[in-house]
N, C-alpha and C positions, 0 to 999 in steps of 0.2 A: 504494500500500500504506500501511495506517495501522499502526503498532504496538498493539497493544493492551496492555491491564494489566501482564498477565506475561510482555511480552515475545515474543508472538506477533504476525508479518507477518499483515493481514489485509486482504485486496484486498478496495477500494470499486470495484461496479461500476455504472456509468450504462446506465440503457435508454433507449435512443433513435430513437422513430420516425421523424426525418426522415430519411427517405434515399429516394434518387430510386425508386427501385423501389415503395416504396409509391404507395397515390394518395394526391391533395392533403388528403382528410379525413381518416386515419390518420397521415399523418404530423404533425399537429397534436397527436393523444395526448399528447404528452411535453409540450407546451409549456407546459401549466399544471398547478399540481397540482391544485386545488380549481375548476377552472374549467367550464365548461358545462353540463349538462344532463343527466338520467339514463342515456340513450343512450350520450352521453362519458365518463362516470363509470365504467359497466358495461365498457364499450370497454380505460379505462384499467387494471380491474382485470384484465382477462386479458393484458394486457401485463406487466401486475408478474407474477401468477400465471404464465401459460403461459410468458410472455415469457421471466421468468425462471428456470425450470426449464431453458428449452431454452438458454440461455447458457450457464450451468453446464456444463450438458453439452457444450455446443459448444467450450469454454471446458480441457473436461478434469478439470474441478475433480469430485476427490471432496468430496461435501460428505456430514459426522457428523448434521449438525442446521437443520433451518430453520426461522428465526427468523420467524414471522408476529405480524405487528402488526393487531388487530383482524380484523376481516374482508377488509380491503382486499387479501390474498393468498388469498383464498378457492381460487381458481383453481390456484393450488401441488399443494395439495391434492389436487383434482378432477383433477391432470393426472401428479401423483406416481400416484393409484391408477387413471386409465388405463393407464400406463405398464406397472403390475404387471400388470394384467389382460392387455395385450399380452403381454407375458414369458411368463404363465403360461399362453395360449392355449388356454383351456377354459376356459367359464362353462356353470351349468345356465340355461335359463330360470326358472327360481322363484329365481335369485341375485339379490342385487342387486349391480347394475355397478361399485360402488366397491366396493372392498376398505381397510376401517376399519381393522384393526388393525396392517397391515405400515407405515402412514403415518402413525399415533399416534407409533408408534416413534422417526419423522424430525422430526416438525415439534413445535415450541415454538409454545404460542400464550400471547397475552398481550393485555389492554386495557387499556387508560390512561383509557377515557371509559363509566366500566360505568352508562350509561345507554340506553336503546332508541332516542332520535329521533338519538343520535351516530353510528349503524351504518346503513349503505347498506343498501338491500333494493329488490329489483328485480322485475318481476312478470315473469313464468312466460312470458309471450307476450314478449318483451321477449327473455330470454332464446333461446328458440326460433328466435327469426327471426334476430339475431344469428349467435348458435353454429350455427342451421342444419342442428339434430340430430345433430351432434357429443357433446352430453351427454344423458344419458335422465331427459327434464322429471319421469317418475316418480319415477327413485330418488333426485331433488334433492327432491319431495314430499317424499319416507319419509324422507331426512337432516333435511330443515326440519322435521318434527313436525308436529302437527296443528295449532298456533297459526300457522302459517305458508303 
């Protein structure tokens, strides 16, 4: 626990892929932070992202607000408005699968490098084989805009 400003306990938590149950390629995730290759990179950020939702939760902690830093917790996100869509157990087909505004509500974003070549971006095939159609490549399109 670190104290913060005003005297609020505020637990640091570490994510950490090594552990025997994973295999020998994922449990490397954690050991660098800027280290390999777009594949590691995209890997790394659903461990911050999913990773860390699902700790939280595991964890107990109600959390008021989550702090995202750049993109690198993109996944928070995408897995905050899974979770609702779960919850809420009904979508149309003409929806789209994220739910924007219960998740504006939760997350704080911010950047420190507001330049385009400082932000990770991944291609669409990349994604899919990965996630493994866990996320729907479409409504990640109609989030990303048309320059994307």
């Amino acid at each position: 626990m670190l104290e913060g400003d005003r005297g609020h306990n505020i637990p640091v938590i570490f994510l950490d892929n090594d552990l025997e149950e994973n295999i020998p390629e994922d449990r490397l995730l954690t050991h660098y932070v800027y280290g390999g290759g777009e594949e590691y990179r995209f890997k790394q950020e659903i461990v911050l992202g999913i990773g860390g939702v699902s700790v939280f939760q595991a964890l107990g902690l109600r959390v008021r607000a989550y702090h995202m830093n750049e993109g690198h917790s993109a996944f928070l996100a995408i897995e905050l408005s899974q979770q609702y869509k779960r919850h809420r157990k009904q979508i149309t087909s003409s929806e789209c699968s994220f739910h924007i505004a219960p998740i504006k509500d939760v997350c704080i974003f911010t950047t420190h490098t507001p330049i385009e070549s400082a932000h990770d971006r991944f291609d669409y095939e990349l994604v899919n084989q990965i996630l493994d159609g866990a996320v729907n490549i479409s409504d990640l399109k109609l989030l990303a805009g048309p320059d994307h």
